[in-house]
C-alpha positions in Angstrom: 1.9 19.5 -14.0 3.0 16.0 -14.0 2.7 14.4 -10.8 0.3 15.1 -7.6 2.1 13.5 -4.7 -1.0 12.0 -2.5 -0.3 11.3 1.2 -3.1 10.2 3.1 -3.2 10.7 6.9 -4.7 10.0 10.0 -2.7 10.2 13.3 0.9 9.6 12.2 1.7 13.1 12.9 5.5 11.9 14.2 6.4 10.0 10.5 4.7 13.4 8.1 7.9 15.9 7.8 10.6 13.1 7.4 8.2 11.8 4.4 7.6 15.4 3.2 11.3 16.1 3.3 12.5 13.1 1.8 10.0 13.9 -1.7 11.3 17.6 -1.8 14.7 16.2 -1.4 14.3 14.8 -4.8 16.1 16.0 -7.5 13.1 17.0 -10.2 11.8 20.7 -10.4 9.6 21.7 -8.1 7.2 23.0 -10.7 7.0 19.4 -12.0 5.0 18.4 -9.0 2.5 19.2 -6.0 2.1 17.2 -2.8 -1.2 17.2 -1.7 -1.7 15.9 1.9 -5.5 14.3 2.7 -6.3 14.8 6.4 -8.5 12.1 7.5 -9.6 13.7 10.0 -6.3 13.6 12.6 -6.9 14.6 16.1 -3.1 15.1 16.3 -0.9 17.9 15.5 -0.9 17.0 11.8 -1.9 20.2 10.4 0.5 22.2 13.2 3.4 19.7 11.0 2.0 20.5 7.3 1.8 24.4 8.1 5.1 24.9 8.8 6.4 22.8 6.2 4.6 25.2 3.8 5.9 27.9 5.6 9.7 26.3 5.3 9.5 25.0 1.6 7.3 28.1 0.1 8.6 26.6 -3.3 6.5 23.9 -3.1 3.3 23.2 -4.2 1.6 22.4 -0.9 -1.7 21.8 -0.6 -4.0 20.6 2.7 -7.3 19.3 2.8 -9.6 17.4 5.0 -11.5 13.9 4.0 -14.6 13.7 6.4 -15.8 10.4 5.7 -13.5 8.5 7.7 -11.3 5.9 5.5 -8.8 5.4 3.6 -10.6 4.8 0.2 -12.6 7.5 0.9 -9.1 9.8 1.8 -7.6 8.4 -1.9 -11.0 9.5 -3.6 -10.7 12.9 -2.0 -7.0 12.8 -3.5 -8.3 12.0 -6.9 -10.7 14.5 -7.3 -8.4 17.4 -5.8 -5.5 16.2 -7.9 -4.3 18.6 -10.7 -1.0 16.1 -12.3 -1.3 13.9 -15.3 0.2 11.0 -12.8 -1.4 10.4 -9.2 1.3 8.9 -6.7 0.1 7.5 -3.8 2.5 7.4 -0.8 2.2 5.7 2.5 2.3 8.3 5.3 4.6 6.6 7.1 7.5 6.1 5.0 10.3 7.8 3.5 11.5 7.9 -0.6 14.7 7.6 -1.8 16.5 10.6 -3.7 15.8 9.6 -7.2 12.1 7.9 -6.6 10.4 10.6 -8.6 12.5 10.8 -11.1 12.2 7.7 -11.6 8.6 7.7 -12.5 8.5 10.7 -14.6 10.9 9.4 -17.2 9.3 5.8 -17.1 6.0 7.2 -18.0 7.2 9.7 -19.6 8.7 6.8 -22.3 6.0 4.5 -21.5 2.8 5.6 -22.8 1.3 2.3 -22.8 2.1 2.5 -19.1 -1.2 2.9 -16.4 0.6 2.1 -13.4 4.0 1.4 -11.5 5.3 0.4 -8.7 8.2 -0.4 -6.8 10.3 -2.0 -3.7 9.1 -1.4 -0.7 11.7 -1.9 2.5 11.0 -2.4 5.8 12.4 0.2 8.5 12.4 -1.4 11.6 12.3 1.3 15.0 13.0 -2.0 17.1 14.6 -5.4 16.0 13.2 -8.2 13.6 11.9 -10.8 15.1 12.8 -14.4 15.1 9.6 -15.9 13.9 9.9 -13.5 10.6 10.3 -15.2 7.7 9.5 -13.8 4.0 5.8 -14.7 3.8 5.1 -12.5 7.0 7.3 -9.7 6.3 5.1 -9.4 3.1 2.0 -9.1 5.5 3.1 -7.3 8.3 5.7 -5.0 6.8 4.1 -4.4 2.9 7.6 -5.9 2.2 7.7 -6.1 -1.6 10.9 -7.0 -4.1 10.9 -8.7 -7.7 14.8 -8.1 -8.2 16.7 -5.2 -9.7 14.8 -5.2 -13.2 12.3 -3.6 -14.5 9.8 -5.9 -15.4 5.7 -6.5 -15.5 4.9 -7.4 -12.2 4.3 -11.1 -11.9 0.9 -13.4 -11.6 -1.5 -11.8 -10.0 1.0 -9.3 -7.9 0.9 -5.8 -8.0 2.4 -2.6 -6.4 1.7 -2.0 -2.5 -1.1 0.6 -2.3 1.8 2.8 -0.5 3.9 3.1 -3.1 1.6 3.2 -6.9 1.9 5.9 -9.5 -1.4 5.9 -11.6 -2.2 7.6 -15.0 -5.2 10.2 -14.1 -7.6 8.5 -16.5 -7.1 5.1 -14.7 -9.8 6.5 -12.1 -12.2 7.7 -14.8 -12.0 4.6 -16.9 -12.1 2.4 -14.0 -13.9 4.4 -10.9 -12.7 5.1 -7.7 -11.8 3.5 -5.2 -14.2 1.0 -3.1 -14.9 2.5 -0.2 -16.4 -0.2 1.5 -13.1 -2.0 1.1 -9.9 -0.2 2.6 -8.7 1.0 6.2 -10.7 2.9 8.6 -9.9 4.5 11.7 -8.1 1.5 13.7 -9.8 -1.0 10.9 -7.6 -3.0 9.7 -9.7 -3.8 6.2 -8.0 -4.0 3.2 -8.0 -5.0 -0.5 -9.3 -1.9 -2.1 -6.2 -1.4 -4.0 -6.6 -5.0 -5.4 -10.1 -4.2 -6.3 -8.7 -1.5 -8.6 -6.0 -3.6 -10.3 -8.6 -6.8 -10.7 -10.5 -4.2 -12.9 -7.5 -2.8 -14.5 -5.9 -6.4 -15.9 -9.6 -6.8 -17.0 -8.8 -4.1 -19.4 -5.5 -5.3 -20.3 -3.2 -2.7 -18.0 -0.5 -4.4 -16.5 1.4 -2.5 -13.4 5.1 -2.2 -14.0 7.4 -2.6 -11.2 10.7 0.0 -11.5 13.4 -1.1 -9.3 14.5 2.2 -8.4 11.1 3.4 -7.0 12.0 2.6 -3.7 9.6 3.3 -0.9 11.5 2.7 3.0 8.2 1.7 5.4 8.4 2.7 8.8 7.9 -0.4 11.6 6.8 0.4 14.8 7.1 -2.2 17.6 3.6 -2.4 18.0 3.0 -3.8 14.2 5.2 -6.9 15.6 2.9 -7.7 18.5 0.3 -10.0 18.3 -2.9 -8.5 18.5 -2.2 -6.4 15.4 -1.2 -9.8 13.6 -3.8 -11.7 14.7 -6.2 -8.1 14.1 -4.7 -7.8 10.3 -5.1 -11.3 9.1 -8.7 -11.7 10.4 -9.6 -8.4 8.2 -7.7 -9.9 5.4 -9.7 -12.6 5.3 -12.5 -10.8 6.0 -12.1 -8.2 3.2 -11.8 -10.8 0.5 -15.0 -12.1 1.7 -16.5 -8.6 1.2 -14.6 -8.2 -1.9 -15.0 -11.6 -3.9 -18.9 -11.3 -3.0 -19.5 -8.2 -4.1 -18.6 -9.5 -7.7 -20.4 -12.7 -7.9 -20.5 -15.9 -5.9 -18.5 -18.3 -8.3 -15.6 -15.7 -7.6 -15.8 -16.4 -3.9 -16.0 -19.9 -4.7 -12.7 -19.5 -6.5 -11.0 -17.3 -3.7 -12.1 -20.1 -1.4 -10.4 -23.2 -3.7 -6.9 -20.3 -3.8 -7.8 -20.7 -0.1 -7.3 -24.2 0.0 -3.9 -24.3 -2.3 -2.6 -22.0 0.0 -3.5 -23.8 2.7 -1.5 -26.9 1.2 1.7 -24.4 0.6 1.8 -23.1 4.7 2.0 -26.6 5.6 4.8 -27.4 3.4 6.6 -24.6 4.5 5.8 -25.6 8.1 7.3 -28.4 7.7 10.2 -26.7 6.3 10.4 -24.3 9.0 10.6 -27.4 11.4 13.2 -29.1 9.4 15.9 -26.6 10.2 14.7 -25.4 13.5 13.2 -22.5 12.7 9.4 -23.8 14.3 8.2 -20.4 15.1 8.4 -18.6 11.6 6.6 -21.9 10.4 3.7 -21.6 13.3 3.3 -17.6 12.8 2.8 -18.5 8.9 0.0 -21.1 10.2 -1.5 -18.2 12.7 -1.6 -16.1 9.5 -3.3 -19.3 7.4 -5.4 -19.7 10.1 -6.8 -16.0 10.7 -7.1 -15.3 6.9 -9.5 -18.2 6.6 -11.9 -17.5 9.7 -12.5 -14.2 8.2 -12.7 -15.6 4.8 -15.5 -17.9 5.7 -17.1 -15.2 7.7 -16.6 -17.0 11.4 -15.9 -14.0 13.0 
């Protein structure tokens, strides 16, 4: 088998069969992949969903199982070691894939041995209206918004695919470990940078993620990921996950993330000013809310 299709879930019981149905609307053979679905321990009608998919798409290779330890690195480890493809695909469970996005994975590793892992756009699908104070830099944070252009190319600096939307060679895991599960969402935690933890460790050996244009990923938006106690909620656990993260390794590497700190510091302003320049003042005060939150956590304030 060539690809296990890993969802993991908890609670998003209303987004599960439009994302199931969009992957078996894909035009590979069924016997090329398996979806396996990681119930993180949903007290909603998740399973109720999955079960009568099965039941609907009997040609699929279905599988269900339950993570007990509650997170999401601890849901993607479960995925790992359940997994029976060559190439582990991890998929946001509240999203949707376009028609040719598997396809487009099997024929790029297929053709790229060399390849570890790729990745690709990720869109935002709004249920209610953009805001105004959106810019680019935001939409990145809030929506997982991600596009280098309609090339395939390495992806660039330090970048690399949104944990929602990754295709991993197997023997990534065993060469590298699994994921950090101490890092990563749980429950209504809004920690993150596990998926960064694994790439840091894969550039250390020389694996560099692709990103393949056509391996696009539609996330869905929710009015209440526009509010601002999720904003000001996210950007305090970003900061406060790189903390975590950078110590973990050694201090000098916190010192560094702190001096990146500081450069992007210098880069918000210039865009604040920016912002204010052509009357736009509340995309360039949301992008100093974001500084602002990122580096409290960072510095372990709060």
């Amino acid at each position: 088998m060539k690809l296990s299709i890993i969802i993991c879930t908890y609670n998003r019981a209303k987004y599960i069969r439009p994302l199931l149905e969009s992957i078996v609307a894909n035009d590979v053979p069924k016997q090329e992949y398996e979806i396996l679905l990681v119930d993180n321990n949903c007290t909603d009608n998740t399973r109720e969903i999955c079960s009568n998919f099965a039941n609907d798409h009997s040609d699929v290779m279905f599988r269900y199982t339950i993570e007990p330890e509650q997170g999401l690195s601890a849901a993607r480890n479960k995925g790992i070691k359940e997994a029976k493809g060559n190439i582990l695909v991890y998929i946001d469970d509240d999203a949707i894939v376009d028609i040719w996005y598997l396809r487009t994975i099997i024929e790029h590793m297929d053709s790229n041995h060399n390849c570890m892992a790729c990745g690709g756009p990720i869109i935002p699908l709004y249920e209610t209206d953009e805001p105004k104070w959106m810019s680019h830099w935001t939409k990145e944070l809030l929506t997982a918004y991600m596009y280098f252009g309609d090339k395939e190319r390495v992806y660039p600096g330090e970048r690399y695919p949104g944990g929602g939307n990754a295709a991993y060679r197997a023997q990534v895991f065993r060469e590298v470990g699994l994921f950090n599960t101490n890092l990563g969402r749980k429950g209504d935690s809004l920690m993150g940078a596990e998926e960064k933890d694994i790439f840091d460790k894969m550039r250390a050996k020389g694996w560099r993620p692709i990103y393949l244009p056509q391996m696009i990923l539609h996330h869905i938006i929710p009015q209440k990921k526009l509010e601002q106690d999720y904003f000001d909620r996210l950007t305090l656990q970003m900061g406060k996950s790189e903390r975590q993260r950078t110590l973990a390794i050694s201090k000098s590497k916190y010192a560094t993330r702190l001096f990146k700190e500081g450069i992007k510091w210098g880069g918000t302003i210039v865009l604040w000013f920016y912002f204010l320049l052509i009357l736009q003042p509340q995309k360039g005060n949301k992008l100093i809310s974001f500084r602002a939150n990122v580096t409290r956590g960072l510095l372990g304030l709060e």
